[in-house]
N, C-alpha and C positions, 0 to 999 in steps of 0.2 A: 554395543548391546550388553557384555560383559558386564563391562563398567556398569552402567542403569541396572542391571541385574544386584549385582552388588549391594549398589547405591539402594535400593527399595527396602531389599533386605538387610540394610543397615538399618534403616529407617523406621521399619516394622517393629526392628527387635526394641532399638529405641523408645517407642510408643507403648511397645508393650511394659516396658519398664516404667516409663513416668506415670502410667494409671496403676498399673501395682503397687508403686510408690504414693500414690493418690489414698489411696485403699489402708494401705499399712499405716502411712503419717498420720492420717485425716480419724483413721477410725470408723469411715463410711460417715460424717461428721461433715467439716467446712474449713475456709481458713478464716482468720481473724482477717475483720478491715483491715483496707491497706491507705496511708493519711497520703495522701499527694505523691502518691508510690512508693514507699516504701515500707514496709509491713511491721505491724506491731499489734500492740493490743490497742484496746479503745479507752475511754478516761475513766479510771480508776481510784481507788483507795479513800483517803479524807483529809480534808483541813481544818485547820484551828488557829484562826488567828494567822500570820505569816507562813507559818510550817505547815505542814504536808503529809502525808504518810499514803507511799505504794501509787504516788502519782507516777502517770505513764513517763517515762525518760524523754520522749519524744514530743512532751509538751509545754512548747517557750514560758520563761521565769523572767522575771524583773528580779533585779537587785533593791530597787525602790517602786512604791508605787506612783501612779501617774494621779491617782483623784479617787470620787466617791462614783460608785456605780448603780444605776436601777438595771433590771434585766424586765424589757416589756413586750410582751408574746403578745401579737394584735390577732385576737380569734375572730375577728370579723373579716379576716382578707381572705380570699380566695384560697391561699396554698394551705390554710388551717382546714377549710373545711372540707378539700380532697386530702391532705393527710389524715384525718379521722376518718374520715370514709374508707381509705384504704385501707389503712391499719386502727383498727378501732379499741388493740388490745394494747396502745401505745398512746401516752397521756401530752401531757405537757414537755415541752425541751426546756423550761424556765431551771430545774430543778441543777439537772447536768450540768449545763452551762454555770448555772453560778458557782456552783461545786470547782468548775475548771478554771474560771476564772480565777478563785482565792486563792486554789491550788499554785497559779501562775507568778502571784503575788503582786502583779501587774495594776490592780484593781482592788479596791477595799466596798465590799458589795452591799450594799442598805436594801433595805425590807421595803417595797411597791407595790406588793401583792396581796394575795387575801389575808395573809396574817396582819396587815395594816389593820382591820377591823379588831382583831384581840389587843392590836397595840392601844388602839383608842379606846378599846372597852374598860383595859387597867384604867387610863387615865377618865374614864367617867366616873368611874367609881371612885376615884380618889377624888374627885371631885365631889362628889355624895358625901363624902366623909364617914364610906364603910370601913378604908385600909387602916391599917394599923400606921399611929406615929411612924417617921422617920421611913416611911416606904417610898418616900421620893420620886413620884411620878409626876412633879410640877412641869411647870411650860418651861421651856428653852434649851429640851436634852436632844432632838432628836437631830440626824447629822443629815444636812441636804445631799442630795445627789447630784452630783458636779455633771455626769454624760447619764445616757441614757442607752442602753443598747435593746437594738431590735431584730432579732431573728428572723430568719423565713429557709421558707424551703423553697428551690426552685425544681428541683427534679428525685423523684425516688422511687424506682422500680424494682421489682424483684426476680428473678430468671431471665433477665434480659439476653444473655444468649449462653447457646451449649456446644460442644465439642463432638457431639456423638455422626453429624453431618459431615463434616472436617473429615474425621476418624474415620469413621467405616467408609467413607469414598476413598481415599487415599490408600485404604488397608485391603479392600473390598471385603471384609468381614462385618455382617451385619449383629452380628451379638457382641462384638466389640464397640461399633457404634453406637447401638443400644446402651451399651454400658456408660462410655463416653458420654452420650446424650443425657446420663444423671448429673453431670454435673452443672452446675446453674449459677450466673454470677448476679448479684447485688450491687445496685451503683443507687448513689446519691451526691447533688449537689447544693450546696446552702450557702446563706449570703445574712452578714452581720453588716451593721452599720451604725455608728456609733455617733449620738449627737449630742453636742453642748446645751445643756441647759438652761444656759443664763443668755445665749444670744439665739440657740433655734439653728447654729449652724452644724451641718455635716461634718465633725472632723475627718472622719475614717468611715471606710467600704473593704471590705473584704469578702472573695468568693473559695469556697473550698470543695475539695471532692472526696468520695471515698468508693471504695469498691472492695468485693471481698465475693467469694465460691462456697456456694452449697453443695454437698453432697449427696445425693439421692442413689447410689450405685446400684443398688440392687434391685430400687425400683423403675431404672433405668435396665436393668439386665431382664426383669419377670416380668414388665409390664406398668410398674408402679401401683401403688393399691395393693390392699389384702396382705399376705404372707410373704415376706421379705423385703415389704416397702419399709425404710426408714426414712426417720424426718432432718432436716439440717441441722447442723453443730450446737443449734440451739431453737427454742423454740419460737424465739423472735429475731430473726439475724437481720434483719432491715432495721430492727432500731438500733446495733450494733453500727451497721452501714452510717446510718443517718446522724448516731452521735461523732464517729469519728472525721466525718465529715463537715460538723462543724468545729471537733477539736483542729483540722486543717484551717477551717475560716478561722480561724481564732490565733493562729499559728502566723497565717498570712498576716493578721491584723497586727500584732505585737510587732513582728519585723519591720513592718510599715512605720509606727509610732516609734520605732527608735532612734528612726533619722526625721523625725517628724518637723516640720516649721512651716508655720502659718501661711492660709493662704490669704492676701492684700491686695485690697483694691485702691486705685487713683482717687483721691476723696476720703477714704473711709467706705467699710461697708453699708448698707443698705444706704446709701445717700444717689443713688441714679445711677451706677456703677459706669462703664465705659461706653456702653452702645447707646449712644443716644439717639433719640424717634422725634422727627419733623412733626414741625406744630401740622 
C-alpha cells in the first residue's frame, strides 16, 4: 500500500509537470503537425526552378527528376465537397502540393489548371496579330504532362480526442481535468496516386497521415467562451494537419518510386491479361 501510495504520487507530480510544460512550451497555443510521427513543421519556404529555399528538411528530394507533372484536384468527388463544408476558410490543396513537389525535385510540375485559359488567351491574341514581333507564342512550345497526380482526402477531423477524462480520473482533481480536457488533437489522412498519361496506368498510390494538439487551456479551466478563452496555435490548424499529411503521402510516394519497376503482364498489357472467362 506504501508502494501504490508512492507510486500515485509519483505520478500526480508527474502530470502536473507535463501540462505546465504544455502551458509554458505551447504558449496556451498547439504543436506543429506530426508527418507519420515524427514532429516538425508543415511545407514551407519556395522554389525556383530545381532549388529551394526554407523547405521542410523532413521532405524526400530527388537527385534527378522522374518526368513532367499535372497536379488534378477532382472537385466533384465526394471528399471535396465534405472538405469545404467542413472547413470553408480552406481552398484548394492544388497550390501546396505543387509547391512541395518542385520543392522535392522529384517532379517538374506543368500548368493544368485555370491559368491554362491566360495561357491560351496570350496565344490568341498573338494569333490576332495584336503582340508585338518576336513575342513568340507560336504552336509547339508547351511541354506535355508525362503522369498526372490526383489528391484526395480520406479523413480530417478536428478535436478528436482530449486528456482532461484521462487526467482528472486518475488525479481525482476536477479543475485539472478541466484544464487537460483544453487540449484537443487534429488528425488527417490523405491519399495521392499518380497515373501515366500516355497509357491510363496507375503507377503509384500512396497513403499518409498527420496529427498534431490544440490548445485551449484556459478555456478548458473557465469553461471555454468569453474571458480567458483562447483559440489554437493558429487560426486554422486543420489545414496545417491536412497539408502535412499530404507532405507524408508524398514522402510515402517518393520512397516508393525509387525502387520503382514496372508492373507486366503475360501478353502485353491490356490485350486479355491472365484470368480468362469461359465462352
Amino acid at each position: 500500500m506504501q508502494f501504490q501510495s508512492k507510486l500515485l504520487t509519483s505520478f500526480k507530480t508527474a502530470t502536473w509537470i507535463t501540462v505546465a510544460a504544455l502551458i509554458g512550451l505551447t504558449g496556451c497555443g498547439g504543436t506543429m503537425p506530426t508527418l507519420g510521427g515524427s514532429s516538425g513543421n508543415t511545407v514551407t519556404g519556395a522554389a525556383g526552378g530545381e532549388t529551394s529555399s526554407g523547405a521542410n528538411s523532413q521532405l524526400e528530394s530527388c537527385d534527378e527528376t522522374l518526368g513532367t507533372l499535372a497536379v488534378v484536384e477532382d472537385q466533384s468527388a465526394p471528399w471535396w465537397y465534405t472538405y469545404r463544408r467542413r472547413y470553408p476558410t480552406l481552398g484548394t490543396t492544388v497550390p501546396v502540393l505543387r509547391m512541395m513537389i518542385q520543392q522535392s525535385n522529384c517532379f517538374v510540375v506543368v500548368e493544368r489548371g485555370r491559368a491554362m485559359n491566360n495561357m491560351m488567351q496570350e496565344r490568341a491574341l498573338m494569333q490576332s496579330g495584336e503582340m508585338r514581333q518576336g513575342s513568340n507564342f507560336g504552336k509547339g512550345q508547351m511541354v506535355a504532362a508525362d503522369y498526372t497526380m490526383n489528391p484526395s482526402i480520406q479523413f480530417s477531423e478536428k478535436g478528436t480526442g482530449g486528456l482532461g477524462a484521462t487526467v482528472g480520473g486518475l488525479l481525482g482533481n476536477y479543475r485539472l481535468g478541466r484544464l487537460a480536457g483544453g487540449v484537443k488533437s487534429n488528425e488527417a489522412a490523405t491519399t495521392l496516386l499518380l497515373i501515366d498519361n500516355r497509357s491510363g496506368v496507375q503507377v503509384s498510390s500512396s497513403v499518409g497521415s498527420a496529427q498534431n494538439f490544440d490548445f485551449n487551456l484556459w478555456g478548458g479551466l473557465f469553461g471555454g467562451g468569453g474571458w480567458g478563452s483562447v483559440k489554437g496555435f493558429t487560426d486554422t490548424p486543420e489545414g496545417k494537419v491536412v497539408t502535412a499529411a499530404f507532405a507524408d503521402s508524398y514522402n510515402q510516394m517518393v520512397n516508393a518510386l525509387r525502387n520503382y519497376k514496372a508492373q507486366t503482364v503475360k501478353g502485353g498489357l491490356g490485350k486479355g491479361g491472365r484470368l480468362k472467362v469461359g465462352e
